[in-house]
C-alpha positions in Angstrom: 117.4 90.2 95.1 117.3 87.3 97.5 117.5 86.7 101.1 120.7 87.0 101.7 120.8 90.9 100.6 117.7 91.9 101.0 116.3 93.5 103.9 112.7 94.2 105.3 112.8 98.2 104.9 113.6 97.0 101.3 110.7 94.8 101.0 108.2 97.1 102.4 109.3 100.1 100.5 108.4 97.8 97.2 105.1 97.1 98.7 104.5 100.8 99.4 105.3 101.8 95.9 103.3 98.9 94.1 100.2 100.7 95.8 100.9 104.0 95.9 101.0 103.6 91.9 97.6 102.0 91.7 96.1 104.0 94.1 95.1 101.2 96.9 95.9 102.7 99.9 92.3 103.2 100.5 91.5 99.2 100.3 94.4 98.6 102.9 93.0 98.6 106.1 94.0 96.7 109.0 90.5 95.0 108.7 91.3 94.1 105.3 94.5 93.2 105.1 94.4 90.8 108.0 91.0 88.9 105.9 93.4 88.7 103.1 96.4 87.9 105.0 94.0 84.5 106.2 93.0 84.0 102.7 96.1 83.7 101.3 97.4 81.8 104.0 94.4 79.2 103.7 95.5 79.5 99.7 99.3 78.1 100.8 96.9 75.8 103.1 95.1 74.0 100.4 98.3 73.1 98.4 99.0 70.3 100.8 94.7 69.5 101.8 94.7 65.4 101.6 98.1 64.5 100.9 100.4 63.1 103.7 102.9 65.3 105.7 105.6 63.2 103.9 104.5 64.1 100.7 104.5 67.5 101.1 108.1 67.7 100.9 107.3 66.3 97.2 104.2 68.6 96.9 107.0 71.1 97.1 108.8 70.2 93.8 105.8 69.5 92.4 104.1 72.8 92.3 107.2 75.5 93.4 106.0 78.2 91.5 102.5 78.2 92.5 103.7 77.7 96.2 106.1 80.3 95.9 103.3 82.8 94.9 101.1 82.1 97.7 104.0 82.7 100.5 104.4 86.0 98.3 101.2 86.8 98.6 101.1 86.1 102.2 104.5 87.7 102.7 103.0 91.3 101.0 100.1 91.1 103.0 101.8 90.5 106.6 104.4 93.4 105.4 101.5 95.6 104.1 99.2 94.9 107.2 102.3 95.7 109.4 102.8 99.0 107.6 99.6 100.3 107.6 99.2 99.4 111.5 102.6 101.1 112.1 104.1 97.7 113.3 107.2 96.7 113.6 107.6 93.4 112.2 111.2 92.5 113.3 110.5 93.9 116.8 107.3 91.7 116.6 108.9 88.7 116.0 111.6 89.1 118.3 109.4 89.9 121.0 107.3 86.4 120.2 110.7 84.2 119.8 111.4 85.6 123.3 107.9 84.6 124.8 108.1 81.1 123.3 111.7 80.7 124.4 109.6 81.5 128.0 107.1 79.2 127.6 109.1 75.9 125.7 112.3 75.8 127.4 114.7 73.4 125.6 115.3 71.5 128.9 111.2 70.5 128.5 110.4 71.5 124.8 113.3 69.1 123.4 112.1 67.0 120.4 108.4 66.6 121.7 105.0 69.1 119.9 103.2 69.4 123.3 101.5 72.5 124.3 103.3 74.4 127.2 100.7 73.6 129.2 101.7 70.3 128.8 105.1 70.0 129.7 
């Protein structure tokens, strides 16, 4: 399985099964999942604490596998949080490219990291 065959339905059903067999539907609340959903995020985040933005490219190759477990981790928790919250993550995220679309127009946005405020 990769990304090129593997769908979300897919990916959450895997999720849902992992707990359902060790019984941890009653530790994933949206409270909870959203705290872990942070910590594994600030996990990924301290990969790359005190090294250059340049260097994170080589940060990458460095460490792969233990960056490619924290975007799993982060990755089961944003599917497992949408899940439980009965969210639908591909609606979600269409929804939000639309709104930025709105808000950074390429004519403005192009090239340049200012806020929309900003432009």
């Amino acid at each position: 399985m990769n990304d090129q065959n593997t769908n979300l339905t897919t990916l959450k059903n895997i999720a849902q099964e992992l707990v359902r067999q060790r019984e941890w539907d009653q530790f994933h609340t949206p409270k909870d999942l959203s705290m872990n959903l942070s910590v594994e995020a600030n996990e990924l985040l301290e990969k790359f604490l005190w090294i250059t933005s340049k260097s994170s490219f080589d940060e990458i190759d460095k460490n792969r596998q233990e960056i490619e477990d924290e975007v799993g981790d982060i990755l089961f928790s944003i599917l497992r949080f949408c899940d439980v919250s009965n969210i639908d993550i591909t609606k979600s995220f269409l929804q939000k490219i639309e709104k930025i679309k709105q808000k950074y127009p390429v004519e403005k946005s192009k090239g340049k990291h200012d806020k929309y405020t900003k432009l």
